[in-house]
Structure formats: C-alpha cells, structure tokens
DSSP file (Angstrom, degrees, kcal/mol; ACC not computed):
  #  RESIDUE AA STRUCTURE BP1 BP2  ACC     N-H-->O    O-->H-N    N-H-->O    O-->H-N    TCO  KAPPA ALPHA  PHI   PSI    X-CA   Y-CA   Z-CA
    1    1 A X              0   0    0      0, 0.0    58,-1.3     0, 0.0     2,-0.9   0.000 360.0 360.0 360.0 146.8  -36.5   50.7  -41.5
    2    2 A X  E     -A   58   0A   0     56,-0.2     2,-0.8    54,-0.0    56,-0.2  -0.725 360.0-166.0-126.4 141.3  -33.6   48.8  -42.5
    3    3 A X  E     -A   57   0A   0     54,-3.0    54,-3.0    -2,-0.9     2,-0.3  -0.879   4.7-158.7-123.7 119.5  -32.2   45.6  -41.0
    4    4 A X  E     -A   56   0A   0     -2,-0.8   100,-3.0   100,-0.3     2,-0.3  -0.753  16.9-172.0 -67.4 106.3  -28.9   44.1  -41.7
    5    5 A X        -     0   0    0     50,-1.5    50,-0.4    -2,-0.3     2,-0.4  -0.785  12.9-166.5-135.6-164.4  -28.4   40.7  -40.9
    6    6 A X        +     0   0    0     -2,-0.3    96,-1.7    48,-0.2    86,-0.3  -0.944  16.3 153.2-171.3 108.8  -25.6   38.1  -40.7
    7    7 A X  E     -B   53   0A   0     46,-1.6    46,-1.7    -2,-0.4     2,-0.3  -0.789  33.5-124.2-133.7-179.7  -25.5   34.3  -40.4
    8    8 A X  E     -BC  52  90A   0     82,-2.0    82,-5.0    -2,-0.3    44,-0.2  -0.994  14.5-137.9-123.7 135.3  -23.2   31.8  -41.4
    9    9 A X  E     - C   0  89A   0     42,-4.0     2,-0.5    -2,-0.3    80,-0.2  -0.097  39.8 -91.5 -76.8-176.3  -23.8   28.4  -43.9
   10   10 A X        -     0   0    0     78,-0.7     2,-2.6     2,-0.2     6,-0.2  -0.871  51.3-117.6 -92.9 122.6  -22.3   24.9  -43.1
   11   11 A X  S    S+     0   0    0     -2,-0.5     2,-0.3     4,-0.1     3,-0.1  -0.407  72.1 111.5-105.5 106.1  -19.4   25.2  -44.8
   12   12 A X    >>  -     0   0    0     -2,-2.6     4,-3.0     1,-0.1     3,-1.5  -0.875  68.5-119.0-161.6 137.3  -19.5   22.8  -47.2
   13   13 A X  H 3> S+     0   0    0     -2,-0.3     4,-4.7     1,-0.2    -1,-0.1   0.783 112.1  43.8  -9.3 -68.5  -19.8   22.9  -51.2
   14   14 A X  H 3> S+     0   0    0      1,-0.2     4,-2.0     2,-0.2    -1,-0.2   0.880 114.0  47.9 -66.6 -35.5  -23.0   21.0  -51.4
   15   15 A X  H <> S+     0   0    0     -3,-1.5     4,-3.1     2,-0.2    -1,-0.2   0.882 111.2  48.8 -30.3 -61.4  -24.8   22.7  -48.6
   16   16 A X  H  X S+     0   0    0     -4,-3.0     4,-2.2     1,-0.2    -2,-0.2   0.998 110.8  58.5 -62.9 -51.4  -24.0   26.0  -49.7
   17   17 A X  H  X S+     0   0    0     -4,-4.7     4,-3.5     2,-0.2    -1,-0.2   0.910 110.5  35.2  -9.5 -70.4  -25.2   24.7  -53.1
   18   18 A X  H  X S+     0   0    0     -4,-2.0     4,-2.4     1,-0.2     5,-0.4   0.994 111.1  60.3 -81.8 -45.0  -28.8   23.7  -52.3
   19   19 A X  H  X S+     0   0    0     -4,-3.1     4,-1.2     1,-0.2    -1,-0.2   0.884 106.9  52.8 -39.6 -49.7  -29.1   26.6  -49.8
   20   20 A X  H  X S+     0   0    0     -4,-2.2     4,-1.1     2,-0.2    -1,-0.2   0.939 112.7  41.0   6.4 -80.7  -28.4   28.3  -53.2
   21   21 A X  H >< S+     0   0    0     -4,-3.5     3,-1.2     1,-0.3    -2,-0.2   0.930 110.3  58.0 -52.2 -39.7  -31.3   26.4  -55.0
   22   22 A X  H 3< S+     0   0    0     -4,-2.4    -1,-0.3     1,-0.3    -2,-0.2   0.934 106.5  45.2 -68.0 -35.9  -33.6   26.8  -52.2
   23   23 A X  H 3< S+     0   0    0     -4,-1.2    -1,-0.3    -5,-0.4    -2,-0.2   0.494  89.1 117.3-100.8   2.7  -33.5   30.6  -52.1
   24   24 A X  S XX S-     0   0    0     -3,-1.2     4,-0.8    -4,-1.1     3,-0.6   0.095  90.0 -77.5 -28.1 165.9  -33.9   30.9  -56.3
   25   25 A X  T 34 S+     0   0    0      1,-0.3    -1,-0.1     2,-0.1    -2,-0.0  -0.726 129.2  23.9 -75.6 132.5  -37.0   32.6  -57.6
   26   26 A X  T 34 S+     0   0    0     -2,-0.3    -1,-0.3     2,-0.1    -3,-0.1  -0.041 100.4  94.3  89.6 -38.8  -39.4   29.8  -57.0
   27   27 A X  T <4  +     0   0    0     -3,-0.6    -4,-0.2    -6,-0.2    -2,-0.1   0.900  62.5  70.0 -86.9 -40.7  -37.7   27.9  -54.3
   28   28 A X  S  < S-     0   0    0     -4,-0.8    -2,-0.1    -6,-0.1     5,-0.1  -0.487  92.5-103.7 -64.9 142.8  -39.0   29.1  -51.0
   29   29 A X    >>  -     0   0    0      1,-0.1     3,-1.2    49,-0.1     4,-1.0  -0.287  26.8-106.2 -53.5 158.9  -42.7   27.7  -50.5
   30   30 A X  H >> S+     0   0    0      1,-0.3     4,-2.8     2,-0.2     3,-0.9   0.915 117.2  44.7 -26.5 -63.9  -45.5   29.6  -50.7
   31   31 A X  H 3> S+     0   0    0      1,-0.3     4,-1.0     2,-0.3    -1,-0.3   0.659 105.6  59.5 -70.6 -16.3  -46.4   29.9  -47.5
   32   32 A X  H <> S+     0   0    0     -3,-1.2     4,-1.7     2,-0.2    -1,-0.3   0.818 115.9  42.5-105.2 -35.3  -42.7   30.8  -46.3
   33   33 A X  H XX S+     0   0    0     -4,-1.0     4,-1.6    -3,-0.9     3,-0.6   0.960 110.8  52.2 -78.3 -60.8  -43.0   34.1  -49.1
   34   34 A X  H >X S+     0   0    0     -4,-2.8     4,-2.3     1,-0.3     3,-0.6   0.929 104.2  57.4 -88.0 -62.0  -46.2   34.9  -48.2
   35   35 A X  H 3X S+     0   0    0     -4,-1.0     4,-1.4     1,-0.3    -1,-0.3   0.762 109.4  52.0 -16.5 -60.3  -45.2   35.1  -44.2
   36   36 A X  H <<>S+     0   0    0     -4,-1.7     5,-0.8    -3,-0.6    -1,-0.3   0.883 107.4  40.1 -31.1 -62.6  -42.8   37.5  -45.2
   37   37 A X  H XX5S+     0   0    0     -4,-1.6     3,-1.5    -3,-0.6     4,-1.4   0.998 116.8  57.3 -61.7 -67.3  -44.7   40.0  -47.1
   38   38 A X  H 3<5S+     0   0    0     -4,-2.3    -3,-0.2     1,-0.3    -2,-0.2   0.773  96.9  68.3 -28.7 -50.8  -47.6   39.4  -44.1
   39   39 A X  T 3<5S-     0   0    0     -4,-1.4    25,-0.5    -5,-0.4    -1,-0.3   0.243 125.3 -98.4 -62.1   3.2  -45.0   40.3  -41.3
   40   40 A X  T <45S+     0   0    0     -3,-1.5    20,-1.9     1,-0.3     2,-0.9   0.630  79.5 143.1  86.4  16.7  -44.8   43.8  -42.3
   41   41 A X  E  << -D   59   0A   0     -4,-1.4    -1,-0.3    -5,-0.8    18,-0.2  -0.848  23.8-177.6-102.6 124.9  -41.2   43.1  -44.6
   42   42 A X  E     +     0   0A   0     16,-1.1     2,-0.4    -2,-0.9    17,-0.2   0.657  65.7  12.5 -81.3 -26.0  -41.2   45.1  -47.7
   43   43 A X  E     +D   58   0A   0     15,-1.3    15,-2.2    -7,-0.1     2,-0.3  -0.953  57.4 177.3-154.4 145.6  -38.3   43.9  -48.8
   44   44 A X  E     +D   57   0A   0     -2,-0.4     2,-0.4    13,-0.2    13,-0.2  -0.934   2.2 172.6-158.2 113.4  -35.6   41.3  -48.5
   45   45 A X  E     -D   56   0A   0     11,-1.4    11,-1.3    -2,-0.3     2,-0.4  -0.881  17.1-155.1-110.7 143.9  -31.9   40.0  -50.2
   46   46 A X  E     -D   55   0A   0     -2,-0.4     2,-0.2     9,-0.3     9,-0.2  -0.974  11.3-160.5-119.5 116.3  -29.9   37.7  -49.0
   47   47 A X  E     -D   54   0A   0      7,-2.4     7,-1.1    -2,-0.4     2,-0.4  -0.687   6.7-162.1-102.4 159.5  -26.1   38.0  -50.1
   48   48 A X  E     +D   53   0A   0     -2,-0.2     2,-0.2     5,-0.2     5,-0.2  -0.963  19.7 158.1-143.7 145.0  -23.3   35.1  -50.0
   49   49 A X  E >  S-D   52   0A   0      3,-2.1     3,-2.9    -2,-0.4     2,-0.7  -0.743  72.0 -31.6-169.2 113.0  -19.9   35.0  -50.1
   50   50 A X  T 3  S-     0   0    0      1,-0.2    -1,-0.1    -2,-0.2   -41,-0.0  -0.645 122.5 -32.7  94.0-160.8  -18.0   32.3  -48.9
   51   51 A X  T 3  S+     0   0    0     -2,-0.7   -42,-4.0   -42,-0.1     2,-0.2   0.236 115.6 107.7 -81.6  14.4  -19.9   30.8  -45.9
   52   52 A X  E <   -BD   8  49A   0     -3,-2.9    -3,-2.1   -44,-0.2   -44,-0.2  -0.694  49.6-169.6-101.5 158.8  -21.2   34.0  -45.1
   53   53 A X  E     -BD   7  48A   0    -46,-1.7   -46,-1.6    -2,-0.2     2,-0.6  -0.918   2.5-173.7-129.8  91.2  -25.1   35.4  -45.5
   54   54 A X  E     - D   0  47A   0     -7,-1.1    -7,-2.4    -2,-0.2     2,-0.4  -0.938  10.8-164.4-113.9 130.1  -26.1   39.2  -45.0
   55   55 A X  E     - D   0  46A   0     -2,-0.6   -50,-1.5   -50,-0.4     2,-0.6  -0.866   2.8-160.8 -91.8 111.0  -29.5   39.6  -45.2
   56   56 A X  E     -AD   4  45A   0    -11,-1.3   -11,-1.4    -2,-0.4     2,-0.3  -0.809   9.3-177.5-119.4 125.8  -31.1   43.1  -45.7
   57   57 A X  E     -AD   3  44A   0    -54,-3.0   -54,-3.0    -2,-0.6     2,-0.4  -0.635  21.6-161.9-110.4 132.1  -34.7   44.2  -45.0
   58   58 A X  E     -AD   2  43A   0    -15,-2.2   -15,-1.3    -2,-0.3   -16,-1.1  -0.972  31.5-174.0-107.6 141.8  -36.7   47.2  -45.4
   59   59 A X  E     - D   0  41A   0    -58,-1.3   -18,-0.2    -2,-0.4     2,-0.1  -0.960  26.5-115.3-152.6 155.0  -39.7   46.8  -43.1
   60   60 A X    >   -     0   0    0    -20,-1.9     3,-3.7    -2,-0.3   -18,-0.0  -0.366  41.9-101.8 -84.9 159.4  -43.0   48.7  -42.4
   61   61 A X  T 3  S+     0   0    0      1,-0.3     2,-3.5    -2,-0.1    -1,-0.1   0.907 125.1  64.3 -44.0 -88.3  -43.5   50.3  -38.6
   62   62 A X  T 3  S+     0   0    0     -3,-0.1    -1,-0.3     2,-0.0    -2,-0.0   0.471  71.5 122.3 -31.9  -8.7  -45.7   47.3  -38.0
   63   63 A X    <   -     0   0    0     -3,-3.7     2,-0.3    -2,-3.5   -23,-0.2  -0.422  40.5-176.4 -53.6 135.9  -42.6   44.7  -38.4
   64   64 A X     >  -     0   0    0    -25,-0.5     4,-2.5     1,-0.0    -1,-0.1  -0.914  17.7-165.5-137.1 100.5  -42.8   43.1  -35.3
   65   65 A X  H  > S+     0   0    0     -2,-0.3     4,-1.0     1,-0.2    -1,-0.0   0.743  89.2  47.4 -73.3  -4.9  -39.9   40.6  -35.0
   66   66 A X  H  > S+     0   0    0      2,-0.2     4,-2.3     3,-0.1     5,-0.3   0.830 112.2  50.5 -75.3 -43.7  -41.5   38.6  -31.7
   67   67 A X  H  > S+     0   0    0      1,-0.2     4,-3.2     2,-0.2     3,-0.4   0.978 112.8  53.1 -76.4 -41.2  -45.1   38.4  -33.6
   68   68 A X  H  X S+     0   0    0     -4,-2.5     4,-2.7     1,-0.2     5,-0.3   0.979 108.9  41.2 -25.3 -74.9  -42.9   37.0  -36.6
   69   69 A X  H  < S+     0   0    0     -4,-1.0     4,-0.4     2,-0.2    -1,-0.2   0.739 112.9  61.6 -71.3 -20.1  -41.0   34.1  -34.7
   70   70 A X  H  X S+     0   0    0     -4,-2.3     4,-0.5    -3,-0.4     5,-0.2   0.768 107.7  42.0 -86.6 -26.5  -44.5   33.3  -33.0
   71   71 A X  H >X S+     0   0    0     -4,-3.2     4,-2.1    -5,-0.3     3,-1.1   0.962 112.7  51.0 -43.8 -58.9  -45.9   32.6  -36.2
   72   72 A X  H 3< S+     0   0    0     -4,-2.7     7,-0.6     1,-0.2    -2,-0.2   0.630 104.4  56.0 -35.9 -38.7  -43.1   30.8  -37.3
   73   73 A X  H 34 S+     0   0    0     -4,-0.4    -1,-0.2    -5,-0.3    -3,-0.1   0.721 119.4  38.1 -78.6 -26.1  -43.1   28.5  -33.9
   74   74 A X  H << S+     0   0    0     -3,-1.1    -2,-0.2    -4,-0.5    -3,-0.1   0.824  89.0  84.4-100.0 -68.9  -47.1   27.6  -35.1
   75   75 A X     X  -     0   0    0     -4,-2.1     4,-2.2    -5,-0.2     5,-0.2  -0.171  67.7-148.1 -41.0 119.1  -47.4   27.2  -38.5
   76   76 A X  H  > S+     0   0    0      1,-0.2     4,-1.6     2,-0.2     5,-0.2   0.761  99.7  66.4 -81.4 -30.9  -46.3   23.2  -39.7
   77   77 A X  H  > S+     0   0    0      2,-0.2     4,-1.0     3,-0.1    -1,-0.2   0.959 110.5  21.3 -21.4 -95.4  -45.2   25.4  -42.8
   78   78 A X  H >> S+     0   0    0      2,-0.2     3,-1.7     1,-0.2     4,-1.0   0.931 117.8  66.0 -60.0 -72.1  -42.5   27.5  -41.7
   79   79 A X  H 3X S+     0   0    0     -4,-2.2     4,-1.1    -7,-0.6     3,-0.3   0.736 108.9  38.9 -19.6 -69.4  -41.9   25.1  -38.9
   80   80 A X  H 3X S+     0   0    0     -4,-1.6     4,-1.6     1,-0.2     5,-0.3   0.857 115.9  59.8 -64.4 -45.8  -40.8   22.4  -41.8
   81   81 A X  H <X S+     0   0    0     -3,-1.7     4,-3.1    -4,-1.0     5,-0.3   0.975 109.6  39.5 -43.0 -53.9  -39.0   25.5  -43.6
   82   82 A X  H  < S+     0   0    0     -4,-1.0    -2,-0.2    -3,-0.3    -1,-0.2   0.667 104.1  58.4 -78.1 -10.6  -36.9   26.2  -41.0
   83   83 A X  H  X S+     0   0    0     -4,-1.1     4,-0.9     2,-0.2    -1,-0.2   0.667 113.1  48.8 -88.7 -42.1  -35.9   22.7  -39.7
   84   84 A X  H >X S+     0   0    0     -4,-1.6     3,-0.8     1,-0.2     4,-0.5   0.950 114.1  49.5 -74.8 -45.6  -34.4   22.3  -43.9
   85   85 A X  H >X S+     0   0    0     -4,-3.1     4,-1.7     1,-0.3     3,-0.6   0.767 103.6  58.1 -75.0 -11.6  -32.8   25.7  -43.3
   86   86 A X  H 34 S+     0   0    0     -5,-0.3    -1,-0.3     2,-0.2    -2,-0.2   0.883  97.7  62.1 -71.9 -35.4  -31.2   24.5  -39.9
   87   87 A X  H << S+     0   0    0     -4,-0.9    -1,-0.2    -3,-0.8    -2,-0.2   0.594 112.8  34.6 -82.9 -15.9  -29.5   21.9  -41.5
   88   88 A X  H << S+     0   0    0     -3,-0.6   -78,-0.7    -4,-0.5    -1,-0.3   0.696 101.9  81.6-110.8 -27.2  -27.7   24.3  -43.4
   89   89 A X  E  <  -C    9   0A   0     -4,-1.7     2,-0.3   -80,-0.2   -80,-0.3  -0.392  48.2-170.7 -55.6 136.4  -27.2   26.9  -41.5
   90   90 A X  E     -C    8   0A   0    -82,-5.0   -82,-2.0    -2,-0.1     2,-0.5  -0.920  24.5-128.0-117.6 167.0  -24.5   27.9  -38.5
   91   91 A X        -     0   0    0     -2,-0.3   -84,-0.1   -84,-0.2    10,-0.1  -0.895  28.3-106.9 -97.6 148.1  -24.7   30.7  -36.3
   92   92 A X    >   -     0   0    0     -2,-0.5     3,-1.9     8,-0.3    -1,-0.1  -0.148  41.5-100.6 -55.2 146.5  -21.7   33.1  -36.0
   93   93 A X  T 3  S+     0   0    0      1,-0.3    -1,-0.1    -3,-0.0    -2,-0.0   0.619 115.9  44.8 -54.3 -25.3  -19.9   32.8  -33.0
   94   94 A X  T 3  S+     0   0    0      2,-0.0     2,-0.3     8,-0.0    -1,-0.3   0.104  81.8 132.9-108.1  24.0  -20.9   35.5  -30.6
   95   95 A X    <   -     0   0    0     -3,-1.9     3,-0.1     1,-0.1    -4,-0.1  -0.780  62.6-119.9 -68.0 128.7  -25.1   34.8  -31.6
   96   96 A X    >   -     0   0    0     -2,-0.3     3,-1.6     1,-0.2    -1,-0.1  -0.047  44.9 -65.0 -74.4 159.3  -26.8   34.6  -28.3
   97   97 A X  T 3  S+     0   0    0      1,-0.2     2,-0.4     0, 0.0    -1,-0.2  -0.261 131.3  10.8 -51.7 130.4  -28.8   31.1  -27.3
   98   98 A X  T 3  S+     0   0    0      1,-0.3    -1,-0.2    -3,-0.1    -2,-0.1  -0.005  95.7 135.4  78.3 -26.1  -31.9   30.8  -30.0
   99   99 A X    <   +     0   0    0     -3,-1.6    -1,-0.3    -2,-0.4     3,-0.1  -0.187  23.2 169.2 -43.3 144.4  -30.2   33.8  -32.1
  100  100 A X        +     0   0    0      1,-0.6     2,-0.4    -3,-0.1    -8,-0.3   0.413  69.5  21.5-114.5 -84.8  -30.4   32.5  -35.8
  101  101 A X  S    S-     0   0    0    -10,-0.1    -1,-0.6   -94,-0.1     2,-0.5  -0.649  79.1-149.5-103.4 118.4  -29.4   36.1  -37.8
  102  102 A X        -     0   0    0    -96,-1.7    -1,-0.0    -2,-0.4    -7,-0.0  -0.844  18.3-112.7 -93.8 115.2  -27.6   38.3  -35.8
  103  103 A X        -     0   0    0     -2,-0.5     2,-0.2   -98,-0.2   -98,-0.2  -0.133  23.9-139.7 -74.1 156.5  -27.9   41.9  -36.5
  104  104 A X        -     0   0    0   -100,-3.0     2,-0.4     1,-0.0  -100,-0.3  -0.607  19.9-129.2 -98.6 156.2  -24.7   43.9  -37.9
  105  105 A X        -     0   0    0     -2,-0.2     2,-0.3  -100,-0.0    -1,-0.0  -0.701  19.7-123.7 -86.6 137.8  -24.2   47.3  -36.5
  106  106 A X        +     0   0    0     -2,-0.4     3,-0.1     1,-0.1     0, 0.0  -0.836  38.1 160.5 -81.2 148.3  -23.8   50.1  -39.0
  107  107 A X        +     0   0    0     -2,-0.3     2,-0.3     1,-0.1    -1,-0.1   0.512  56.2  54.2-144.3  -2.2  -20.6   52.3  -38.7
  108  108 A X        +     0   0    0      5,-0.0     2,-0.2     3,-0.0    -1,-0.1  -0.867  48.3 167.9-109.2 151.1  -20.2   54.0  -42.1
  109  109 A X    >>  -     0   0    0     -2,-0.3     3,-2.1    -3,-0.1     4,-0.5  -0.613  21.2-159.0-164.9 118.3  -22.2   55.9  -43.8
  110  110 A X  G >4 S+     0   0    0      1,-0.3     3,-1.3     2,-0.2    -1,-0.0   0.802  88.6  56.7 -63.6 -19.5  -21.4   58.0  -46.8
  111  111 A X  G 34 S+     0   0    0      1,-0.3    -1,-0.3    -3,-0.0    -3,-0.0   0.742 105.7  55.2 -80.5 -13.7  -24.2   60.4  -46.8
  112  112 A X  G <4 S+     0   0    0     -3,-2.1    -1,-0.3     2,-0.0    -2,-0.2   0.443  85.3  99.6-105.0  -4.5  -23.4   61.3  -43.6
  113  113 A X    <<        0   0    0     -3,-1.3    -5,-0.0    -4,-0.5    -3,-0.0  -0.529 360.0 360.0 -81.6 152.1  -19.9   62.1  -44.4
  114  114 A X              0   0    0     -2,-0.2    -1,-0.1     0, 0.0    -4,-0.0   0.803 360.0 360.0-101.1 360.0  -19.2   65.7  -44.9
C-alpha cells in the first residue's frame, strides 16, 4: 500500500540544511533504519522543496502505524531520533494534536484516466 505524507521544516536555511545531512545515506542511526524496515515499510523517500517534506511509503499488510509509534514511544533510540527531528520540524496547519506527517489525499490519477 502506498502512503503519502506531508510535513513542514522550520523554515530556516540552516535547519533545512542539517535536516538535509541527517537524512543522507548514512545519516539516520542504525537503529532508526532498522525500525523502519522492522515495521513492515518496504520502502520510503522523503522529497523537499522549500519548507515542505512529502514523504512516500510502500508498506506490507502488516504496517501497523499504532504498533510503530509504540515502539517509537519505548525505544531511547528513536525516542532521541525524534526529539533531533522535532527541532526541525513544524506541522502544517490543519495536523490534528500529536499529528507529526499528515496524510495527503490522492485526487489524480492518470491510469485511471480514460
């Protein structure tokens, strides 16, 4: 299945920068890559433009985005990932309380066109 998602950076130069660095080949920890793959996500980009982020996922039936974020909430790992990513991060304006990445609706699709 594929999930579109849509956050926003702090917008400033140096932020976006090192939010940049962090997400290089190499830059996330171990343990924050390995969490991924574990979580049932086959795949994941993150695109930038601007101060904007859409992130897009192909994920196996078993992605379970609750069992995800309760990993996330335990592990001193991730916990410590996400607390550097906060700092860089906003949320979009209509993200509900505790939304981080809001998912984008699709409303085109060419294959579907006749």
């Amino acid at each position: 299945m594929r999930h579109v998602l849509v956050l926003d950076l702090v917008d400033d130069e140096d932020a976006i920068a090192s939010y940049g660095a962090w997400h290089r080949p190499g830059g996330p920890p171990e343990a924050v890559t390995r969490a991924i793959r574990e979580s049932g996500i086959e795949s994941m980009e993150i695109w930038h433009v601007g101060d904007r982020l859409v992130m897009i996922m192909e994920t196996t039936p078993a992605y379970d985005p609750a069992a995800s974020a309760r990993r996330a909430a335990s592990d001193p790992d991730l916990i410590a990932w996400e607390a550097l990513m906060d700092k860089l991060q906003r949320r979009i304006p209509l993200a509900e309380p505790g939304e981080k990445w809001v998912a984008a609706e699709q409303i085109y699709d060419l294959g579907a066109q006749p």
